[in-house]
ZADO-1210 file (C-alpha; in nm, 4 decimals, padded with zeros to 6 digits):
<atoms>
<atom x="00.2996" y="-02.0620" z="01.0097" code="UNK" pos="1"/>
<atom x="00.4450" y="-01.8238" z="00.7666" code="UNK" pos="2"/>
<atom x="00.8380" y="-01.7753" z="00.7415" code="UNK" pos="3"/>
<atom x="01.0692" y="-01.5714" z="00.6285" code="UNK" pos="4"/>
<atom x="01.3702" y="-01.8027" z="00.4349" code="UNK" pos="5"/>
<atom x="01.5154" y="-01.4995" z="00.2489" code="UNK" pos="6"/>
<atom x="01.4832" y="-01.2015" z="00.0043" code="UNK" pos="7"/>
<atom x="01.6932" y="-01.2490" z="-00.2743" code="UNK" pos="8"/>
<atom x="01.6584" y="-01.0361" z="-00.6260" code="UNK" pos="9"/>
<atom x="01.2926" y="-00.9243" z="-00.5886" code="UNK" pos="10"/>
<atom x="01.1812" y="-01.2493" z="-00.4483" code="UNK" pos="11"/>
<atom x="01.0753" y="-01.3400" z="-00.1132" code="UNK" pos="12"/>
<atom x="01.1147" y="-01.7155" z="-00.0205" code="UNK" pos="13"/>
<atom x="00.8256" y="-01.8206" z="00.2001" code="UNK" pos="14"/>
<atom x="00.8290" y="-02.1046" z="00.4314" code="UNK" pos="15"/>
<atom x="00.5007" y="-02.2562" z="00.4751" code="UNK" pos="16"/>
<atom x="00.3270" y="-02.5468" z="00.6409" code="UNK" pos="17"/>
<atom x="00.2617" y="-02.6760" z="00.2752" code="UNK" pos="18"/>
<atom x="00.6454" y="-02.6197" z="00.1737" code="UNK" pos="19"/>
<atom x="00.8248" y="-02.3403" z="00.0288" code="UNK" pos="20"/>
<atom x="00.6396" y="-02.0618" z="-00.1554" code="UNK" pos="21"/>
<atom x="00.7400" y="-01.7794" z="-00.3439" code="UNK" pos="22"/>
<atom x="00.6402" y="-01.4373" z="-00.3850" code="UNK" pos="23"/>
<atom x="00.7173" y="-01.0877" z="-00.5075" code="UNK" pos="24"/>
<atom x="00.9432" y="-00.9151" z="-00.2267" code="UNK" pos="25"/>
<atom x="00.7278" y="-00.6153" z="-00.2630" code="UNK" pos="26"/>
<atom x="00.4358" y="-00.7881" z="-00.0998" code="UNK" pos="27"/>
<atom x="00.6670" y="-00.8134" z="00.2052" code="UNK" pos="28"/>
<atom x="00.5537" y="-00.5616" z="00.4858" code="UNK" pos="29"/>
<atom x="00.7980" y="-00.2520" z="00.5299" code="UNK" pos="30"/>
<atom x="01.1087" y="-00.3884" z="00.7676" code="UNK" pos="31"/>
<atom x="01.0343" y="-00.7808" z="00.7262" code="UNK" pos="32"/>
<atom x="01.3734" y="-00.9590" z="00.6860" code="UNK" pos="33"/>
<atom x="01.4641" y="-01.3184" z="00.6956" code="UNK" pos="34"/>
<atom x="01.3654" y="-01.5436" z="00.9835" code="UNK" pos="35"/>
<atom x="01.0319" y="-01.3167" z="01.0401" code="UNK" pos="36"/>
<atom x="00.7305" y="-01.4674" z="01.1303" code="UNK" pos="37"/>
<atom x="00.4397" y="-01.3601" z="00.8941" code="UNK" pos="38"/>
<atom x="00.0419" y="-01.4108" z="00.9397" code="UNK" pos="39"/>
<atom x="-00.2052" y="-01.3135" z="00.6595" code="UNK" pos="40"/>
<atom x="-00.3996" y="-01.0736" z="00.7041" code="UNK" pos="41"/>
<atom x="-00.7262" y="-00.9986" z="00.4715" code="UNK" pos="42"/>
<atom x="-00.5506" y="-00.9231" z="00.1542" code="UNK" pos="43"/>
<atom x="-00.1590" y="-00.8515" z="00.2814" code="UNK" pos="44"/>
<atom x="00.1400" y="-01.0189" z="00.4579" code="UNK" pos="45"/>
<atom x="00.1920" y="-00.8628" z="00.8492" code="UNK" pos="46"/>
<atom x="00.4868" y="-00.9348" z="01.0677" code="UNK" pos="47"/>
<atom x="00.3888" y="-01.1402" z="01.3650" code="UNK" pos="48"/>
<atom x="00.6157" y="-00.9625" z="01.5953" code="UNK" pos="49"/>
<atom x="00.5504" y="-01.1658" z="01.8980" code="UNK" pos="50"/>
<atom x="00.6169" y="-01.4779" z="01.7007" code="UNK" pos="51"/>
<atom x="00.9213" y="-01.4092" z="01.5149" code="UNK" pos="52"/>
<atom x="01.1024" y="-01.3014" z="01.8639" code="UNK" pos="53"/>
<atom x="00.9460" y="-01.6195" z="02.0559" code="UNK" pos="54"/>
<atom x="01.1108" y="-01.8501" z="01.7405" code="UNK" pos="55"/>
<atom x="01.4286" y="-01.6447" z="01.7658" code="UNK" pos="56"/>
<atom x="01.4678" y="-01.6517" z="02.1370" code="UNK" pos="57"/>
<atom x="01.3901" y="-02.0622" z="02.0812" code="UNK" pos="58"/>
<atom x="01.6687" y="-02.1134" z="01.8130" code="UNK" pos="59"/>
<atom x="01.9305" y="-01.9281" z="02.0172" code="UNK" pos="60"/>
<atom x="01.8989" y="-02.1197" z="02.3395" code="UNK" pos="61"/>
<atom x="01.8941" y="-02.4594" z="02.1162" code="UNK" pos="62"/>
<atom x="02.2571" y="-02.3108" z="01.9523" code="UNK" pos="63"/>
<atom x="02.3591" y="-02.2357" z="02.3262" code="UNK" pos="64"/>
<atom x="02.2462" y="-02.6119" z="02.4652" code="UNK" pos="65"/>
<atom x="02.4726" y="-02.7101" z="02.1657" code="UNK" pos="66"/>
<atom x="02.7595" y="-02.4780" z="02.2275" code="UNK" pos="67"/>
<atom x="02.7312" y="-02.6073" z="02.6129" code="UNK" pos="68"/>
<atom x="02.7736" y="-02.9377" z="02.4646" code="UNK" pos="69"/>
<atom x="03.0521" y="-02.9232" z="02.2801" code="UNK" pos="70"/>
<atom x="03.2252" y="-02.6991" z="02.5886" code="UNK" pos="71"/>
</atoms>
């Protein structure tokens, strides 16, 4: 899995099952922003649009459980 840690100054922080990566931010598809779920495909980067929201939905119900927690 491919993720988005952030876009800073030209550079896009991958994280990777292997650790974090870097690359140019212009090899980042059109739109991608941090927390998006990449795949590679052929020759280019491609958002995985079903993944990112899946991980997204799964991170906001773990900061509700926490938030119910601390209620």
């Amino acid at each position: 899995m491919i993720i988005i840690d952030r876009i800073d100054d030209g550079i896009a922080v991958l994280e990777t099952d292997t650790g974090m990566q870097t690359v140019p931010a212009d090899q980042m598809p059109e739109g991608a922003r941090d927390g998006d779920v990449l795949q590679w495909v052929c020759d280019h980067y491609e958002v995985d649009a079903i993944a990112t929201e899946e991980r997204r939905n799964r991170i906001l119900e773990r900061m509700r459980k926490r938030k119910r927690g601390r209620d």
